[in-house]
LOTORVO-106998 format. One record per residue (C-alpha): residue number from 1; residue in one letter; x, y, z. Coordinates in nm, 4 decimals. Each point is the difference from the previous one (the first is absolute). Example, Ala and Ser with C-alpha at 12.3 -4.5 7.8 and 13.67 -1.06 7.14 Angstrom:
BEGIN
seq/type/xx/yy/zz
1/A/1.2300/-0.4500/0.7800
2/S/0.1370/0.3440/-0.0660
END
This chain:
BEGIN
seq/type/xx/yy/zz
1/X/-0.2774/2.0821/0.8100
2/X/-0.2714/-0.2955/0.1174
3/X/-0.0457/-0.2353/-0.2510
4/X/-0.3134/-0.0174/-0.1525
5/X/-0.2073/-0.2273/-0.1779
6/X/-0.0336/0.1926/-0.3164
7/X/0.3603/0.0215/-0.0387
8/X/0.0174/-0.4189/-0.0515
9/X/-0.1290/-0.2218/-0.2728
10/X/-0.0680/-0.3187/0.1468
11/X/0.0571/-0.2988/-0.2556
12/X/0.0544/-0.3541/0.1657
13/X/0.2327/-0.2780/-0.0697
14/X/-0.1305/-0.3988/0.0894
15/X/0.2301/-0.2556/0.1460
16/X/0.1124/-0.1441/-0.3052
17/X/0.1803/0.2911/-0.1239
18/X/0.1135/0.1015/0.2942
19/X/0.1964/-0.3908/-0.0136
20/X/0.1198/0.0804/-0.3550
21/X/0.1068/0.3313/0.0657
22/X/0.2289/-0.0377/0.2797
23/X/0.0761/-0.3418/-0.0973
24/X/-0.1816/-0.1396/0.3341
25/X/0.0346/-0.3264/0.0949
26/X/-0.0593/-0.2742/0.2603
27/X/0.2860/0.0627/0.2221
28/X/-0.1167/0.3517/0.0081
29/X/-0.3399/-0.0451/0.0725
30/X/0.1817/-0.1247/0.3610
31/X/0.1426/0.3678/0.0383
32/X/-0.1232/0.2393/0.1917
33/X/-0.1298/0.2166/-0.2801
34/X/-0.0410/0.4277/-0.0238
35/X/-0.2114/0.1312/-0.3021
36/X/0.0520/0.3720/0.0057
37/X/-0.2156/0.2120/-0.2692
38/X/-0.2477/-0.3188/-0.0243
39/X/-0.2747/0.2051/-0.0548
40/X/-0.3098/-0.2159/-0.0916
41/X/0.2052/-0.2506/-0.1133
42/X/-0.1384/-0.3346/0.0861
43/X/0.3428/-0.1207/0.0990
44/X/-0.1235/0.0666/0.4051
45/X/-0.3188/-0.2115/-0.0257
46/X/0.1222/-0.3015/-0.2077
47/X/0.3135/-0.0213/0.2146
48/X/-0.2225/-0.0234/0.3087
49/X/-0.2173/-0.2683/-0.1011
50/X/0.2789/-0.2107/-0.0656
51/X/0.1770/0.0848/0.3486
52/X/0.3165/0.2263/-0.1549
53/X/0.1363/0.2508/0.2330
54/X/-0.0679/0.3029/-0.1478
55/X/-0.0364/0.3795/0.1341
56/X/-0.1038/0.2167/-0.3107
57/X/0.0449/0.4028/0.0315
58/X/-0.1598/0.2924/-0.1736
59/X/-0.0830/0.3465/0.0453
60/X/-0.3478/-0.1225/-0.1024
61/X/-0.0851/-0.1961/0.2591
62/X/-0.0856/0.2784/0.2097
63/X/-0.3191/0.0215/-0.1837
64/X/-0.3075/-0.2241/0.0264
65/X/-0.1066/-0.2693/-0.2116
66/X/-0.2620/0.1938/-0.1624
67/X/0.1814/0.2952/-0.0614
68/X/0.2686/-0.2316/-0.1711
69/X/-0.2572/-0.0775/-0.2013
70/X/-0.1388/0.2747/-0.0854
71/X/0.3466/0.1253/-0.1486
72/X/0.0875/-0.2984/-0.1229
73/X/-0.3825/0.0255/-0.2184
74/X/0.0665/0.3963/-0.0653
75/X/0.3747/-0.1289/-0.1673
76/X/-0.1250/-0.3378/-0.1754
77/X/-0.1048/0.0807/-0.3556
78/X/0.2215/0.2902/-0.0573
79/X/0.3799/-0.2455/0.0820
80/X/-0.1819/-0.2661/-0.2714
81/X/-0.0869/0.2726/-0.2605
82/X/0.3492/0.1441/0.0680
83/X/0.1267/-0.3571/-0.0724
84/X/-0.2201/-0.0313/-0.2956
85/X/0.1449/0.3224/-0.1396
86/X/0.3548/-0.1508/0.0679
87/X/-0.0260/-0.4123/-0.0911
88/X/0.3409/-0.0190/-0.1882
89/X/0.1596/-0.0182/0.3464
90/X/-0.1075/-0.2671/0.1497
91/X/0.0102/-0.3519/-0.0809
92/X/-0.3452/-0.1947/-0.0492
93/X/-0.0124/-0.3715/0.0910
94/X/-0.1927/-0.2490/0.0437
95/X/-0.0774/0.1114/0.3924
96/X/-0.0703/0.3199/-0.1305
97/X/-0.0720/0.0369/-0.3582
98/X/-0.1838/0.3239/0.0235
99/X/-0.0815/0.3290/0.1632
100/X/-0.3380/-0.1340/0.1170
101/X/0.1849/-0.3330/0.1703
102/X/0.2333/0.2484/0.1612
103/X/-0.2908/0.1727/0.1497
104/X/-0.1446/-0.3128/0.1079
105/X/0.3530/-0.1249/0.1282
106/X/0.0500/0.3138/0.1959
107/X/-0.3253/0.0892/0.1525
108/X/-0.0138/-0.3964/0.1508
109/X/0.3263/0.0737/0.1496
110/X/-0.0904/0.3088/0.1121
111/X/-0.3517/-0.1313/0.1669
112/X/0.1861/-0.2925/0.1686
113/X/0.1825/0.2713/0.1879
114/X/-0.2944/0.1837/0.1246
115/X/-0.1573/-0.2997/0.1122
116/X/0.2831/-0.1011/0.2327
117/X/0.0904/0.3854/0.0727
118/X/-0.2373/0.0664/0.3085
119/X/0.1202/-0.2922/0.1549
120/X/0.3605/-0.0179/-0.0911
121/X/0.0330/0.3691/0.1247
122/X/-0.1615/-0.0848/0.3143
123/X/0.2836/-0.2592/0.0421
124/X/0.2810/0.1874/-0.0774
125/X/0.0462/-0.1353/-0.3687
126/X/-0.0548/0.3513/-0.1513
127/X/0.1882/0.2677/0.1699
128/X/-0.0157/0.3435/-0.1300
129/X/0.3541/0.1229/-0.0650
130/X/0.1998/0.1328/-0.2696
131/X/0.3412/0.0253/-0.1396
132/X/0.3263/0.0961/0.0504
133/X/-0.1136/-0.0296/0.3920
134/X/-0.1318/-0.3178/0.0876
135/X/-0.1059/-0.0548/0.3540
136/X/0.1056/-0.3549/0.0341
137/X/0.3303/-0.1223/0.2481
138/X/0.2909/-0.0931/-0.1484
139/X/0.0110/-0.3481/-0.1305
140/X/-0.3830/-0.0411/0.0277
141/X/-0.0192/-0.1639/-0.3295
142/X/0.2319/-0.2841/-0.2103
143/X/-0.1216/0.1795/-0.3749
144/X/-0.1889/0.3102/-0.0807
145/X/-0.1634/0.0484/-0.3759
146/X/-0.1009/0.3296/-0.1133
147/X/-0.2019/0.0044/-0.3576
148/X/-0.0539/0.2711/-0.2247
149/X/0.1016/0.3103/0.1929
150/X/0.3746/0.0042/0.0714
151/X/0.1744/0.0805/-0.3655
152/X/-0.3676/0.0523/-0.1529
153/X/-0.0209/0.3796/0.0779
154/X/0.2923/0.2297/-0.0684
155/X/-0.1632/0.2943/0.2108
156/X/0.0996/-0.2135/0.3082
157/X/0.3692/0.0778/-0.0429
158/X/0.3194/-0.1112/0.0509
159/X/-0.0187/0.0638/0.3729
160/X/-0.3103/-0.1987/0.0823
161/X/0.1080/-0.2917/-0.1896
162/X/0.3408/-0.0334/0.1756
163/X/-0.2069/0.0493/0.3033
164/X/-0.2515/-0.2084/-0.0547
165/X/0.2523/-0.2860/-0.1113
166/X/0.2018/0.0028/0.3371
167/X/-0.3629/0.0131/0.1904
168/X/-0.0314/-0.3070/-0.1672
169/X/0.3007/-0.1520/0.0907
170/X/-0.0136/0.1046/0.3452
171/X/-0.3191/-0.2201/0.0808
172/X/0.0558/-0.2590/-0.2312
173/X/0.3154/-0.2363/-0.0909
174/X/-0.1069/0.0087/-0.3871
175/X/-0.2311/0.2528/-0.2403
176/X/-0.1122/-0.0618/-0.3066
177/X/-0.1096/0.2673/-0.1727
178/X/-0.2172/-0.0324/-0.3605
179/X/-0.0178/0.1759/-0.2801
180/X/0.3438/0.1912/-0.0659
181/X/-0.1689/0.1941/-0.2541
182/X/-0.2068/0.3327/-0.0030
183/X/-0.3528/0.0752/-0.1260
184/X/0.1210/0.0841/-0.3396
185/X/0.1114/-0.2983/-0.0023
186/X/0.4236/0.0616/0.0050
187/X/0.2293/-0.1220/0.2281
188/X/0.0425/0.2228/0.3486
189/X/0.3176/0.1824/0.0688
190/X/-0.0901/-0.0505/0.3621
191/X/0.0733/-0.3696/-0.0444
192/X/0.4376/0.0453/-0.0423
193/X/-0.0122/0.2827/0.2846
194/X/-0.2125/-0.2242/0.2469
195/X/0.2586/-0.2281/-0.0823
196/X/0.3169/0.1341/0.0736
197/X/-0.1385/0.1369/0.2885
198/X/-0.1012/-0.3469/0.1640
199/X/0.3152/-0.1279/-0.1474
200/X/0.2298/0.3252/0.1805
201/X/-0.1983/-0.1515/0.3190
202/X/0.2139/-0.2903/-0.0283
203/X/-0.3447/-0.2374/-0.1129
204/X/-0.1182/-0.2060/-0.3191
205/X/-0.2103/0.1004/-0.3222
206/X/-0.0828/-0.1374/-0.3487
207/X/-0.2340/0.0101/-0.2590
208/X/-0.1732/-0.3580/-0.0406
209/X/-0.2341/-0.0859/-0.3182
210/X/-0.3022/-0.1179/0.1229
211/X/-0.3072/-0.2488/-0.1871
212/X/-0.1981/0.2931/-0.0288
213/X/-0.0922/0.3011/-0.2376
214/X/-0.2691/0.2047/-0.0461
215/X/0.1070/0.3360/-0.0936
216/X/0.2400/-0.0125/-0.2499
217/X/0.3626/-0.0589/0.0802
218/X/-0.1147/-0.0355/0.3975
219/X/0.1438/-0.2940/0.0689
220/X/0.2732/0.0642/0.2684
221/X/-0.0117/0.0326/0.3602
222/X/0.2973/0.1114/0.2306
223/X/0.1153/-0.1942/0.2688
224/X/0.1331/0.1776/0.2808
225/X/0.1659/-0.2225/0.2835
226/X/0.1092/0.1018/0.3101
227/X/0.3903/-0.0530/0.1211
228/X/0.0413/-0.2517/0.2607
END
């Protein structure tokens, strides 16, 4: 079945959290880096202007700019009256002390990516590919990140996350992979089965707490490491 763009919900991430959540720091921002499910993350952009290697993936890059933003304006109010409804589980801080801040927060993440997304495509920053079959060369890349899709939907299965893991592994040495819990907010079963299964294949993986939480009890990322 194509994908299509009513099927997604686009909702960006900036740099920032994309540090905290997978615990990012200096000596990675040397790595070749893979974000796959970016989405309109601003993760691509920021890492660009600062001269990090990064190749971001998505589905949703086969779309324009302006029909990006188009869905991304059809989706906006109803995820913040959903999180209205549903405030108890998340944690409000001083970066984001409110529903209205995380609307702000998100939509200036989300319009840093479309201003670098017509250009970044054109130079092979955004490539237009999904998981559990990435169409990158073994190796290609020293870490890969995905956030908020692997673990986050149970309807994926058990299949495409064991899949999608040893994708992962296959064009990167290490994946980090953020949050390990679901929508409804408890921990995946897909987490222990992803990890046997990379473990059975003779590589690495543990949970690691990470300085960052904004959904309740999401806090975690795995750490998948490849053997050799």
């Amino acid at each position: 079945m194509p994908f299509s763009l009513d099927q997604v919900v686009p909702w960006g991430r900036s740099w920032d959290e994309y540090l905290r959540m997978f615990a990012i720091d200096d000596r990675d921002l040397q790595r070749k880096i893979l974000g796959c499910a970016d989405g309109p993350a601003a993760f691509q952009a920021e890492a660009n202007k600062r001269g990090v290697s990064v190749i971001s993936c998505d589905p949703l890059y086969a779309f324009s700019a302006a029909e990006i933003e188009s869905r991304i304006d059809a989706c906006f109010e109803t995820v913040l009256q959903q999180t209205e409804r549903n405030q108890d589980g998340f944690i409000w801080n001083d970066a984001i002390p409110n529903v209205a801040q995380l609307g702000h927060t998100r939509r200036e993440a989300m319009q840093t990516f479309l201003a670098d997304f017509p250009a970044g495509k054109q130079e092979g920053r955004y490539i237009a590919a999904e998981l559990p079959d990435l169409p990158f060369p073994a190796d290609a890349f020293d870490l890969a990140l995905c956030s908020h899709f692997l673990f986050l939907y149970d309807s994926l299965g058990v299949d495409f996350h064991v899949r999608s893991a040893r994708s992962l592994l296959a064009v990167a040495q290490e994946v980090r992979i953020f949050p390990l819990l679901q929508l409804d907010r408890q921990r995946s079963p897909f987490v222990d089965v992803v990890t046997a299964a990379v473990q059975a294949d003779g590589h690495h993986a543990e949970v690691i707490e990470v300085d960052y939480e904004f959904q309740k009890g999401a806090s975690q990322m795995l750490r998948l490491t490849r053997a050799g």
